[in-house]
BATORKOL-517732 format. One line per 10 residues: number of its first residue (from 1); their letters; for each residue x, y negated, z negated of C-alpha. Coordinates in steps of 0.001 Angstrom, whole numbers. Layout:
BEGIN
NUM> a> X:Y:Z ~ ...
//
This chain:
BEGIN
1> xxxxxxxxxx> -1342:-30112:-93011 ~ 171:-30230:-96252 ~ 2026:-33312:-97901 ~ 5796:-32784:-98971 ~ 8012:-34985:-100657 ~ 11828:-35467:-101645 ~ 11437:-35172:-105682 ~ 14837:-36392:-107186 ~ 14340:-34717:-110259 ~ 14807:-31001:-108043
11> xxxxxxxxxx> 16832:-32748:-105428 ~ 14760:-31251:-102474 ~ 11184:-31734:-100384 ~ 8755:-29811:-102805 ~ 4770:-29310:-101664 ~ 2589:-32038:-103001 ~ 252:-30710:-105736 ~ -1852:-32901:-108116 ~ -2625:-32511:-111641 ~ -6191:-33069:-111524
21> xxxxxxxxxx> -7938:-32094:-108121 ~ -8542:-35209:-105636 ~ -6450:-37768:-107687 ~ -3314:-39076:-107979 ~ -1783:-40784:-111117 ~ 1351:-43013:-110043 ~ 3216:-45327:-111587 ~ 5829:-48075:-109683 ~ 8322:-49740:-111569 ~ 7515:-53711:-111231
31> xxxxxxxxxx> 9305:-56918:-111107 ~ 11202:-58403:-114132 ~ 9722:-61810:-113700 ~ 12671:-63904:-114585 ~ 13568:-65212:-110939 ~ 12050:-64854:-107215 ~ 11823:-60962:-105983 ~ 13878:-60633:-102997 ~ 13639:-59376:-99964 ~ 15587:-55851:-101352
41> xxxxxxxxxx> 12839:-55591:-104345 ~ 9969:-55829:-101549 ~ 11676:-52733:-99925 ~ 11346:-50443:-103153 ~ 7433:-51833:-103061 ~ 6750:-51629:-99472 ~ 7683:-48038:-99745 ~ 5544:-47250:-102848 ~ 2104:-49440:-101079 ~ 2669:-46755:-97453
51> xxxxxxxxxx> 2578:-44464:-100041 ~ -430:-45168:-101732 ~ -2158:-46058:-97772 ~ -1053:-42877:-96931 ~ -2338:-40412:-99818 ~ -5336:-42439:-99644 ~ -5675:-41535:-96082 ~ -5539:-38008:-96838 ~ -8447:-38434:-99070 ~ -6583:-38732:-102276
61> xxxxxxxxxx> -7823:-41188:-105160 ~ -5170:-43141:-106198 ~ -4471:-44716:-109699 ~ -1883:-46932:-109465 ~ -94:-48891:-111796 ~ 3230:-51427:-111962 ~ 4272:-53200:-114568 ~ 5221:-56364:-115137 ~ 8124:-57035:-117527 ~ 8675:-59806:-119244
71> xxxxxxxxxx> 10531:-59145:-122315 ~ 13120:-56806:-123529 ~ 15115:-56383:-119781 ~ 18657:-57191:-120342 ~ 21572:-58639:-118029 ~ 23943:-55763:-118696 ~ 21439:-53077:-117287 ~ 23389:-50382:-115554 ~ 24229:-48449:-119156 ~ 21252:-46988:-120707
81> xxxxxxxxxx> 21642:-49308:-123834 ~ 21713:-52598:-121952 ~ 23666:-55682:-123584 ~ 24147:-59073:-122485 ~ 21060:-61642:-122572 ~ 17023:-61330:-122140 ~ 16880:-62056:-118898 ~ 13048:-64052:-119547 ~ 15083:-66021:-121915 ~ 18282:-66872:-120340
91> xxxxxxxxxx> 16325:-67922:-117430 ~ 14234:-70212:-119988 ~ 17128:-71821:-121758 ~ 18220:-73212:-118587 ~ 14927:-74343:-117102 ~ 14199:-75809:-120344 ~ 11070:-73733:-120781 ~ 9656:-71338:-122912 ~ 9846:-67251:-121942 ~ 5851:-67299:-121050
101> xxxxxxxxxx> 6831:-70252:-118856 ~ 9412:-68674:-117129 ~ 7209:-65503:-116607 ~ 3898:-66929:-115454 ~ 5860:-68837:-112732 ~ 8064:-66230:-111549 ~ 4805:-63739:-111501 ~ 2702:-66123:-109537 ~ 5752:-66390:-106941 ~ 5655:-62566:-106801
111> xxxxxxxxxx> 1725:-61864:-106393 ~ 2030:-64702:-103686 ~ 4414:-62900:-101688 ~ 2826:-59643:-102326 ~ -330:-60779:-100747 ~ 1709:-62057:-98068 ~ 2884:-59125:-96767 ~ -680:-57115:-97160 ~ 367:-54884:-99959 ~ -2746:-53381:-101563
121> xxxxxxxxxx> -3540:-54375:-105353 ~ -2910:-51598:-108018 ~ -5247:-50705:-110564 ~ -3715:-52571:-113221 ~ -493:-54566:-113917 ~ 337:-54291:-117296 ~ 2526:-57365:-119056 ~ 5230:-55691:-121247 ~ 4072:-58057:-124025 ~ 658:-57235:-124085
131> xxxxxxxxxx> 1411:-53500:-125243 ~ 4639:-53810:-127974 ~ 1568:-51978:-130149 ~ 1726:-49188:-127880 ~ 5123:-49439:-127975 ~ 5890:-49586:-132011 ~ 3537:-46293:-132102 ~ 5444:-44033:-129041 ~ 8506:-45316:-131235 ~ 7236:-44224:-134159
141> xxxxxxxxxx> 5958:-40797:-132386 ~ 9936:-40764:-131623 ~ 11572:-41656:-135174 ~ 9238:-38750:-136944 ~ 9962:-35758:-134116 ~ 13614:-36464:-135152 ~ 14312:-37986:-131506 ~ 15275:-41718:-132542 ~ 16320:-43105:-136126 ~ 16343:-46407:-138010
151> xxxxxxxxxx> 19294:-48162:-138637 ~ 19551:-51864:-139852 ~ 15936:-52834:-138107 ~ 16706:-51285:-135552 ~ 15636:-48290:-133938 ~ 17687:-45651:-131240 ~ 16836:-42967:-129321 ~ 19291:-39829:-129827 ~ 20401:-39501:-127125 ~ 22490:-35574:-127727
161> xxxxxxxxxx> 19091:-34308:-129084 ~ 17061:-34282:-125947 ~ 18511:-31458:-124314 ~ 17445:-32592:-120933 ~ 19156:-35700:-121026 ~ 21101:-36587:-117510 ~ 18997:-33309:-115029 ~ 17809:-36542:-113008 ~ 20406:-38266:-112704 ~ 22934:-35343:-112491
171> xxxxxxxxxx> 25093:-37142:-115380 ~ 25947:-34782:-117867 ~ 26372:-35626:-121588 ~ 30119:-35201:-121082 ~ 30430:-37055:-118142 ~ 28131:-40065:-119605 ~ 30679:-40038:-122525 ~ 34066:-40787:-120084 ~ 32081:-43005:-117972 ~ 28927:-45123:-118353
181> xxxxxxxxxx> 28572:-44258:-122073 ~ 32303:-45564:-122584 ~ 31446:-49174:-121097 ~ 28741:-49296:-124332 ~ 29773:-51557:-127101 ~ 31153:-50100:-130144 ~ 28160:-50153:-132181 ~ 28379:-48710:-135639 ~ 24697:-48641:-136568 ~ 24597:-45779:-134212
191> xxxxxxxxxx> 25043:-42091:-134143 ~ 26489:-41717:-130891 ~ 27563:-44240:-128392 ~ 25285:-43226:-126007 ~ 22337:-43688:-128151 ~ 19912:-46674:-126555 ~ 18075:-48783:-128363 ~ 13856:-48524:-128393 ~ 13708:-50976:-130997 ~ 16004:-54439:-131469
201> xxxxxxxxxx> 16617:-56384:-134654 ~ 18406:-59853:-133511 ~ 17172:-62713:-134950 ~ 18278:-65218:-132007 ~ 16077:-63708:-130056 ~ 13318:-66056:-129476 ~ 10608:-63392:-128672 ~ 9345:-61134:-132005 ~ 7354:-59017:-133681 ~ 6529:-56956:-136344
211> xxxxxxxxxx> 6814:-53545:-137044 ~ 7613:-50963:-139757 ~ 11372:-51656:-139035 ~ 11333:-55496:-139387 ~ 10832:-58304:-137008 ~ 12040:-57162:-133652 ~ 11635:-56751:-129665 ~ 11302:-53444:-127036 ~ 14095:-52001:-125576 ~ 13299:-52415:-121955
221> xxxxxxxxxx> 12881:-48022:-121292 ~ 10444:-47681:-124094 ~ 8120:-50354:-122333 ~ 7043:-48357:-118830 ~ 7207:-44983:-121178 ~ 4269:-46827:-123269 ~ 2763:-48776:-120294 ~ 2224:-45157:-118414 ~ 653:-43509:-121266 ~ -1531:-46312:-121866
231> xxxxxxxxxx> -2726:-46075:-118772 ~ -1959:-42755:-116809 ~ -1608:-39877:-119664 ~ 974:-38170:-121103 ~ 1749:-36392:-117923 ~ 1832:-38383:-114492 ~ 2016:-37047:-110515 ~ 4434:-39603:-109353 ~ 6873:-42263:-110787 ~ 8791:-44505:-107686
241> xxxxxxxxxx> 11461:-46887:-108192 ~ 14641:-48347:-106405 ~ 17506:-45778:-106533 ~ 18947:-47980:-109205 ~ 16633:-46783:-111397 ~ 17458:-43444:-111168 ~ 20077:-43961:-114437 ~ 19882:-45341:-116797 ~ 16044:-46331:-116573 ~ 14015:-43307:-115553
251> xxxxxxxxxx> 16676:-40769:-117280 ~ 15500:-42747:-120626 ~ 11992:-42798:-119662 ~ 11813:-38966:-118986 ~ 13476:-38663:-122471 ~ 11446:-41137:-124061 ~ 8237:-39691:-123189 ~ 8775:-36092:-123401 ~ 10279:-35968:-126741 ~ 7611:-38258:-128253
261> xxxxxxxxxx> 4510:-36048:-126066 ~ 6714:-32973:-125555 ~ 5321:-32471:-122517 ~ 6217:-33025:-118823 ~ 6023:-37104:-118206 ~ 6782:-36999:-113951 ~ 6240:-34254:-111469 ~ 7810:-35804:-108997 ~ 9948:-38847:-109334 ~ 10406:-40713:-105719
271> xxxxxxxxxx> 13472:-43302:-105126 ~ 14197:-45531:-101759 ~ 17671:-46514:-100628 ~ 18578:-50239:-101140 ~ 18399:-52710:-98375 ~ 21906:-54290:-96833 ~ 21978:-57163:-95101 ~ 24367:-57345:-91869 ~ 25521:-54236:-92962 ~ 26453:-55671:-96978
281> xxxxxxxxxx> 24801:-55695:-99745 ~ 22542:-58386:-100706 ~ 24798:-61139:-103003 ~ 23894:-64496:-103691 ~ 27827:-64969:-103720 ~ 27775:-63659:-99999 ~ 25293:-65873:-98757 ~ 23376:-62801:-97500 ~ 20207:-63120:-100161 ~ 16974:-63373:-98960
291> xxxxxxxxxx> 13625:-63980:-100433 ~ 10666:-63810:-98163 ~ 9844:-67205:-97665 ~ 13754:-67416:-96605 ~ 12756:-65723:-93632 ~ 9221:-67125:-93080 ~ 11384:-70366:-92596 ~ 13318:-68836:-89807 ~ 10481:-68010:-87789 ~ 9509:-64817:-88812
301> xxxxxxxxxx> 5947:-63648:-89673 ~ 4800:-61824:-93250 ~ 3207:-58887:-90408 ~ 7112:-58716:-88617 ~ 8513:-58652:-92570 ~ 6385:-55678:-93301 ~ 6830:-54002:-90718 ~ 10919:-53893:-90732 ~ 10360:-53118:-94407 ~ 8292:-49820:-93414
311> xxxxxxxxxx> 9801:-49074:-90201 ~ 12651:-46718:-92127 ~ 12745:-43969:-93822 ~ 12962:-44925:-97809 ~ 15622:-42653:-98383 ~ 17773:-44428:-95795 ~ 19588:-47222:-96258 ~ 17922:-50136:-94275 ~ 19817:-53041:-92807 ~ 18399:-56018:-92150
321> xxxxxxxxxx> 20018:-57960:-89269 ~ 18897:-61262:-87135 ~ 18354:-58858:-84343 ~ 16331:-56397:-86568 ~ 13854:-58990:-87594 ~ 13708:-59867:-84255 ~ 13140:-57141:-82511 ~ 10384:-56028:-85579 ~ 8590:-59885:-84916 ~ 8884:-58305:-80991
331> xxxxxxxxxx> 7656:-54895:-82070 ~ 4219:-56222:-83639 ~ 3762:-58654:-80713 ~ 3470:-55517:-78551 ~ 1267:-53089:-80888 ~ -1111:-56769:-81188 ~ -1214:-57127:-77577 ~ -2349:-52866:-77426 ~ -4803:-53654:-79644 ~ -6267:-56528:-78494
341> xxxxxxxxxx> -6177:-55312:-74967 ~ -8577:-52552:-76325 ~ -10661:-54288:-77451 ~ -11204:-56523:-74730 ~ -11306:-53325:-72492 ~ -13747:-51994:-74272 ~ -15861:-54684:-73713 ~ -15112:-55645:-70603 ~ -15863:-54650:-66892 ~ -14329:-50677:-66875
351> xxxxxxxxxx> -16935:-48219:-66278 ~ -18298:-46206:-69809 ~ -17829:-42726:-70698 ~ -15087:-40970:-72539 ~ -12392:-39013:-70301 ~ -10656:-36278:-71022 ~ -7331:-37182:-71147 ~ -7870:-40447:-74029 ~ -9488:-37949:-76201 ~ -6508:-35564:-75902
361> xxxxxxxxxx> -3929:-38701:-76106 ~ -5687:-39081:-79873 ~ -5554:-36244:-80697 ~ -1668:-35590:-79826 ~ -1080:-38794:-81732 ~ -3568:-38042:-84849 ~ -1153:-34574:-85383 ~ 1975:-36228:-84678 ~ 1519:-39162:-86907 ~ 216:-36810:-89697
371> xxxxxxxxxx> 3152:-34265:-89065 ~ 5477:-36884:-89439 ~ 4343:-38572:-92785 ~ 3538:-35281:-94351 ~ 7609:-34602:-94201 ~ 8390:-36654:-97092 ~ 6708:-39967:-95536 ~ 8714:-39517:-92304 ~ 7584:-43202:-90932 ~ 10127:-43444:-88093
381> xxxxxxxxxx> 8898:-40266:-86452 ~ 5037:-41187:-87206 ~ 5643:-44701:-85278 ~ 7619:-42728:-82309 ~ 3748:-40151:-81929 ~ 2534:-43686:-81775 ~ 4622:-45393:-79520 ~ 4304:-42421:-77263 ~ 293:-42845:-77325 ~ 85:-46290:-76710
391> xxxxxxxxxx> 2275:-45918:-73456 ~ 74:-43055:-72981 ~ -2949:-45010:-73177 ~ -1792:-47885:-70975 ~ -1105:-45142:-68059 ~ -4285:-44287:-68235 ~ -5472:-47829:-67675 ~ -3005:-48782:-65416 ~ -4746:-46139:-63100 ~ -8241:-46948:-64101
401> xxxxxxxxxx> -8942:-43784:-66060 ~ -9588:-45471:-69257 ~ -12995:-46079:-69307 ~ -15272:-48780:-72255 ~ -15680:-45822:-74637 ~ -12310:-44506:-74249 ~ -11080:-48040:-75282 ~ -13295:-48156:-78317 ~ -11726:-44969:-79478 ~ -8294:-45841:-78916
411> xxxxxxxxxx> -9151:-49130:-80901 ~ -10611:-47127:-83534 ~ -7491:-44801:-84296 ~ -5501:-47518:-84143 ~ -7161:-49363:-86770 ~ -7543:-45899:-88748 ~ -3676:-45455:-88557 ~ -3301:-49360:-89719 ~ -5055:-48083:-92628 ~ -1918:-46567:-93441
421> xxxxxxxxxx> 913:-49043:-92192 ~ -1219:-51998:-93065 ~ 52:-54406:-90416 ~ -3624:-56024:-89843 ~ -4907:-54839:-86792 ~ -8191:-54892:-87380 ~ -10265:-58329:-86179 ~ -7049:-59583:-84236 ~ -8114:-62557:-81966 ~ -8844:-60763:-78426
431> xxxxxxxxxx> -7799:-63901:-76741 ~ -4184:-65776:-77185 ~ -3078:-69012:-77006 ~ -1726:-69521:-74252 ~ -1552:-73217:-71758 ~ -4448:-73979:-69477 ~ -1843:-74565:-66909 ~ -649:-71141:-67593 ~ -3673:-69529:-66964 ~ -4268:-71360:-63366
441> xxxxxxxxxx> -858:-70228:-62443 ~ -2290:-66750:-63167 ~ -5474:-67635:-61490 ~ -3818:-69075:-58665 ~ -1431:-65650:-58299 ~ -4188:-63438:-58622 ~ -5673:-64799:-55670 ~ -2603:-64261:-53366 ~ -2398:-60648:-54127 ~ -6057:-60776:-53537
451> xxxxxxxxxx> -4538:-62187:-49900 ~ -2016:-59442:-49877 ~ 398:-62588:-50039 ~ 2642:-60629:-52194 ~ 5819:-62847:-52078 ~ 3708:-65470:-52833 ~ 2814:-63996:-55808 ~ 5680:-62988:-56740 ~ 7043:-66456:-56669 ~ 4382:-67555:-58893
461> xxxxxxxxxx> 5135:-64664:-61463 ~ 8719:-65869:-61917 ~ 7329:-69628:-62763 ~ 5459:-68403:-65487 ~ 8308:-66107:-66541 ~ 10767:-69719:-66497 ~ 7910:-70779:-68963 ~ 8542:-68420:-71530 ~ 5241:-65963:-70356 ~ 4495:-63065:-68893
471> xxxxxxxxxx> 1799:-61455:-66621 ~ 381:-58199:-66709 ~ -1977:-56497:-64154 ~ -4841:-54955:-65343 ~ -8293:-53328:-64417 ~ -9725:-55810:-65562 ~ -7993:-58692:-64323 ~ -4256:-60215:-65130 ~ -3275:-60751:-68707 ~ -576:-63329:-70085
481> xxxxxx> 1475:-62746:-73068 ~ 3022:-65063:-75325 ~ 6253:-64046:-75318 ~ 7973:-61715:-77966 ~ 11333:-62968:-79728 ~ 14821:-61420:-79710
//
């Protein structure tokens, strides 16, 4: 099967082809490490880490890298030249800090919660400060191709001599002019008002260096330009980011890089939707924002987190409800108890050998689940093939087809297919915590439909229900379930 995805620069699903045979060169836009990453931020990553899980599971080798920024990323960030503040250093004049302060913290916060919710580690994750060389030199690369000029220490990219200026974002020069470019100051060191600055001369700025313009900081688009040469090449496979992004961002990377390499920097650039919550969009003002430890306090689990944050398609719109996260903490309760009933069953009393109809029940769910994430990472439809299995699987047992082996290999593909969605699977406790009066309840209803004393145990089955469990017959005896939320 062949992998396609959505690539925003053509605006339609194009066939997946690397550069170099076997390996993939991406590159996620990272955190500006000025406050806590919400819950909204961990979408755009989520979507980027299934990504990597999944072209890994196709055999891929994956170089991965996302930046960390922590200078140069101003408040005023939806026009390509952004105005306003540092964000590092307005958040470090009012903690009373220094910028490296500020960042550190605000980096550790985010690594924490990354490792929280079981997001693989990329290959590197380069600080913004630690290449401003790289950065003075692409600059310079820019200033002598005739791209970007110097103008009172500082240095902008021209913007109406990169002819491919606005193709991803579908703004057009004109357009840009009567609309984002007009909400740019008035700046009279520049050429044009869209211009964007690579290089900044402002003295309050508490952050510096040299270079052969003067003391100075990066313009916040000439940083991941640098960062993914450094580290990638000249010419990249993939380049993901939140949709917001899309402009001014990426449209001033692509120019950025091309006109100071003059060749292709992105193949295919990937974007997810934003996240709402209760149907809004996130606001501090609203009440409605969420970092993950926000909802860790509420009850849910990191596993339940991740797997809402997968569960859609990342060019949908996600909205994060009390019910959602519910019904997600419910969701992983029931793929758990699956897998742990596999594994028990496996090792338990059913009689060995492999039937027929778990092998084809694999295989059925192998093709679906690939089918589905080759379209364009289609995880919705790749969790329905699995859905469908498992209840596929647990007819089987239920009649006592599913023998040891059968269990093991059911186990198996579901930890191969965790590979991808990365919920954990693997090792889960076979046995779960549930009361030792509980389990002589069980006992003691087990016996009765031993007895054929049906009502009986049926009485006894609604007791355990009041207490907040469930029983489930098996051929290998009852289970009990903790119950699920929601």
């Amino acid at each position: 099967m062949a992998l396609k995805v959505y690539n925003t620069l053509s605006r339609r699903k194009e066939s997946f082809r690397t550069l170099r045979k076997g390996e993939v060169r991406m590159y996620n836009c990272g955190p500006t490490v000025y406050d806590y990453a919400h819950i909204g931020n961990f979408r755009t990553y989520m979507f980027a880490d299934v990504l990597r899980r999944y072209l890994e599971w196709k055999g891929f080798r994956v170089k991965q890298v996302m930046n960390i920024t922590d200078v140069g990323h101003m408040t005023a960030d939806d026009v390509a030249d952004a105005s306003g503040e540092d964000k590092i250093e307005k958040k470090a004049r009012e903690e009373k800090k220094n910028p490296k302060e500020i960042a550190m913290f605000y980096t550790r916060a985010f690594l924490r919660d990354w490792k929280a919710l079981n997001m693989k580690e990329p290959m590197a994750r380069p600080f913004a400060t630690s290449y401003v060389k790289q950065m003075i030199v692409m600059i310079g690369k820019l200033v002598k191709s005739g791209h970007a000029y110097e103008a009172n220490g500082s240095v902008y990219f021209h913007v109406p001599g990169f002819r491919g200026y606005g193709r991803l974002s579908g703004n057009s020069i004109r357009q840009l002019k009567a609309g984002a470019g007009g909400r740019v100051d008035d700046n009279p060191d520049k050429r044009n008002p869209l211009d964007f600055a690579l290089w900044v001369n402002n003295p309050r700025h508490i952050m510096q260096w040299d270079s052969p313009w003067g003391r100075g900081y990066p313009g916040w688009h000439i940083e991941c330009s640098a960062m993914a040469l450094s580290l990638l090449g000249e010419t990249i496979d993939i380049h993901t980011g939140g949709e917001d992004n899309i402009f001014p961002h990426h449209e001033c990377e692509i120019a950025q890089s091309e006109g100071a390499n003059g060749k292709t920097f992105v193949r295919y650039w990937m974007h997810s939707r934003h996240l709402l919550v209760d149907g809004r969009k996130m606001s501090k003002s609203l009440g409605n924002f969420y970092r993950l430890d926000d909802l860790l306090k509420k009850g849910l689990s990191p596993r339940a987190v991740r797997y809402l944050l997968l569960s859609a398609h990342y060019r949908t719109k996600l909205n994060l409800t009390q019910k959602s996260l519910c019904a997600a903490e419910a969701t992983v309760r029931k793929i758990d108890a699956f897998v742990q009933d596999m594994a028990a069953h496996s090792s338990g009393k059913a009689a060995s050998g492999k039937g027929r109809k778990a092998a084809s029940l694999i295989k059925a769910a192998r093709e679906g689940f690939e089918k589905a994430m080759d379209d364009d990472l289609g995880v919705p439809d790749a969790l329905s093939a699995l859905f469908t299995f498992m209840s596929g699987v647990n007819r089987e047992r239920d009649a006592g087809r599913l023998g040891r082996d059968d269990a093991s290999s059911v186990y198996g593909f579901m930890v191969d297919i965790d590979s991808v969605l990365g919920l954990g699977l693997e090792g889960l406790p076979v046995k779960q915590d549930v009361p030792d009066d509980i389990k002589l309840l069980a006992q003691e209803r087990e016996a009765l439909r031993k007895a054929r004393d049906f009502a009986g145990a049926d009485d006894i089955r609604e007791r355990i229900k009041k207490r907040g469990f469930a029983v489930e017959d098996t051929p290998d005896g009852p289970v009990v379930r903790k119950p699920s939320p929601g």
